[in-house]
C-alpha positions in Angstrom: -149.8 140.7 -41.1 -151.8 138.1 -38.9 -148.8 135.8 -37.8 -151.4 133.2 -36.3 -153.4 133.3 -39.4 -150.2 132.7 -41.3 -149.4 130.2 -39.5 -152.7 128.7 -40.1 -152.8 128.9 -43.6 -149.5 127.0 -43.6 -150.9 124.1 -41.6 -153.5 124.1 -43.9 -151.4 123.4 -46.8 -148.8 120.8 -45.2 -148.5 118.2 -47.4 -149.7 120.5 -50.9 -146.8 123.0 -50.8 -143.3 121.9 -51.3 -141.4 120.4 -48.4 -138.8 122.5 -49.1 -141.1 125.8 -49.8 -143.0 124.9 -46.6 -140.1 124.6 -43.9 -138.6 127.5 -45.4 -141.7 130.1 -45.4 -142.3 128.7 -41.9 -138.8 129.2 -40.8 -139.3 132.8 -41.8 -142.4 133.3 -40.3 -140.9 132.3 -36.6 -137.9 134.4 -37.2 -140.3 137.4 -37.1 -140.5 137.7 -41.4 -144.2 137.8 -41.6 -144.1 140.4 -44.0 -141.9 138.2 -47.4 -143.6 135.1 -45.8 -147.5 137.4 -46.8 -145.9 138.2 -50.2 -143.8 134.8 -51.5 -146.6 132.4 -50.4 -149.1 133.3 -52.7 -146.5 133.3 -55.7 -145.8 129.7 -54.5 -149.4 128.8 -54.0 -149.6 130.3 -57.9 -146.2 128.7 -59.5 -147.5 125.2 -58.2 -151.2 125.6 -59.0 -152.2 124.8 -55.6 -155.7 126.1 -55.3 -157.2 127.1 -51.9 -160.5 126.4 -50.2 -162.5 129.8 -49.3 -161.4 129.6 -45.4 -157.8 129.2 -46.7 -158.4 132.5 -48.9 -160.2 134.9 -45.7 -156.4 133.4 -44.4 -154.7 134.5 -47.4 -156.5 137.9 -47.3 -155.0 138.2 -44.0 -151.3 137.6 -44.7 -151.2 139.2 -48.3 -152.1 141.8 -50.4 -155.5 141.3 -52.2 -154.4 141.8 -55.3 -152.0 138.6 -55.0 -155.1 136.8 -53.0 -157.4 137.2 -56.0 -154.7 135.7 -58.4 -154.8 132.3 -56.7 -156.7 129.7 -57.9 -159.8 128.5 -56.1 -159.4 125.0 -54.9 -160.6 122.3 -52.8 -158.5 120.6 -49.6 -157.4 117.0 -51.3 -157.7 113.6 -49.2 -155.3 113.3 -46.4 -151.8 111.1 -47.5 -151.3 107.9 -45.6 -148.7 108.5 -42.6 -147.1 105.5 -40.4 -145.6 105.4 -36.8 -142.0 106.4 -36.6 -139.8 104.0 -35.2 -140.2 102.3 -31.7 -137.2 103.8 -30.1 -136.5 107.5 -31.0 -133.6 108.8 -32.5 -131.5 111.8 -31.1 -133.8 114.6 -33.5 -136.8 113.4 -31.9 -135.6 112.6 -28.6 -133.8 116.3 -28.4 -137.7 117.9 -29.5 -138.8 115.8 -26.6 -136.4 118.3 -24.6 -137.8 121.1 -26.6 -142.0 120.2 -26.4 -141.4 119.5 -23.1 -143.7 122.5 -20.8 -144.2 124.1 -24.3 -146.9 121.8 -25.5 -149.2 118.7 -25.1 -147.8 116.3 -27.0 -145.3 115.3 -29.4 -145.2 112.1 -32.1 -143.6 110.9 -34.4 -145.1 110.0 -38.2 -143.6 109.2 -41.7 -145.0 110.0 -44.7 -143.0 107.9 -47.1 -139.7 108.5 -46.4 -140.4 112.0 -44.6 -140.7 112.6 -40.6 -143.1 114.4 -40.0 -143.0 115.6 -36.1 -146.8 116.8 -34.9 -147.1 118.9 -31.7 -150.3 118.9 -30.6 -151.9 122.2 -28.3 -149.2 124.3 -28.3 -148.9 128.6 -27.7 -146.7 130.3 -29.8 -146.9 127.9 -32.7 -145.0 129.4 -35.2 -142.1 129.9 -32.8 -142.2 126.6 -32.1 -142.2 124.9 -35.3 -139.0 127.2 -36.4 -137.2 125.7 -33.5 -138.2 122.2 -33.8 -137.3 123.2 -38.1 -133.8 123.9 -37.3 -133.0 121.2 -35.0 -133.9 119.0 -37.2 -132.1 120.6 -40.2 -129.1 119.9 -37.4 -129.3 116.8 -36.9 -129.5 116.3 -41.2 -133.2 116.4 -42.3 -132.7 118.9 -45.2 -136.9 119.7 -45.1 -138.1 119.2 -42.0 -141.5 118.4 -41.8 -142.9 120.0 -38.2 -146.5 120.3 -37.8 -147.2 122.8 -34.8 -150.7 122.6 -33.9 -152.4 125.6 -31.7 -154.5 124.9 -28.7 -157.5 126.1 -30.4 -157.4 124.7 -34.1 -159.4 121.6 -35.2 -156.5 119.9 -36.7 -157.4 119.5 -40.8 -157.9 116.3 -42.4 -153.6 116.1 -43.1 -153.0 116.4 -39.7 -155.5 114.1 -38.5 -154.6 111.4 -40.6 -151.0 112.0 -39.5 -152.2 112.0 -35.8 -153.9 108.4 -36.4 -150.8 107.5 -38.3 -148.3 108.0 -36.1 -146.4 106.9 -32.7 -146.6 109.4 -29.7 -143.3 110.2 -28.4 -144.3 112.5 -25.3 -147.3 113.6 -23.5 -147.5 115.9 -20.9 -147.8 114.9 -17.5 -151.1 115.1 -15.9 -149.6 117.7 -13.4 -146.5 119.4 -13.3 -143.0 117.2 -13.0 -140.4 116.1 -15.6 -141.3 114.8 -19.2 -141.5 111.2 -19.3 -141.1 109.3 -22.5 -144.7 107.4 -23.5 -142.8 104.4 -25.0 
């Protein structure tokens, strides 16, 4: 199981899958459950007949059998949804994944789609690990499907994410060289 590829395919579908199906196979897949995260995603990909484009498949192939890759319906990735900035002045969730992102990634803001936060992290290591993390502390601090959107170093972030990037407010950027996280508002 390619945990980078799972992670991938996931980033791929934010915004198709579930809310609650996505925060919940990527809270898996940081806590090191690759393996049920290869086998439940394509039955969720199936049960809400979300079709995937042929790159999303070759990232399929690498998380899950081929005999459940083959079952899923081909598809095409839909227009991006509309996202806005989060509020001016941060809460304590996004102010406390300030704490988090900070030395872990490039930057951090802050979009809603809807109702829904949706926290981007932009050229980050580790993705998967971090989105769990920043999953769960927002889970504490009461969003019941937290919507995290880890981007890796090297990914061209797909049309979802860039229309969330446009959307949105940035909380935090990394200093130019090292020294201690300031706030961009």
């Amino acid at each position: 199981m390619d945990t980078a590829a799972a992670h991938e395919l996931l980033l791929r579908l934010a915004g198709r899958l579930p809310d609650d199906v996505s925060w919940r196979l990527r809270d898996w897949l940081a806590a090191g459950a690759a393996g049920p995260v290869g086998s439940l995603l394509p039955r969720a990909l199936l049960r809400n007949r979300i079709g995937v484009t042929d790159h999303e498949r070759e990232l399929l192939g690498a998380t899950s059998s081929s005999r459940l890759v083959d079952a899923v319906l081909p598809g095409v990735e839909p227009p991006a949804p509309s996202f806005t900035a989060g509020p001016e002045i941060p809460d304590l969730a996004v102010l406390t994944a300030m704490a988090v992102v900070a030395g872990r990634a490039e930057e951090l803001r802050d979009a809603r789609r809807g109702t829904q936060r949706v926290l981007v992290v932009t050229g980050a290591d580790r993705a998967w690990e971090l989105t769990g993390t920043l999953q769960r502390l927002l889970r504490v601090h009461g969003d019941r499907t937290p919507c995290v959107e880890v981007l890796p170093t090297d990914l061209e972030p797909p049309a979802y994410h860039q229309a969330a990037i446009v959307g949105s407010r940035p909380v935090w950027t990394a200093p130019a060289r090292s020294g201690v996280p300031v706030p961009t508002n």
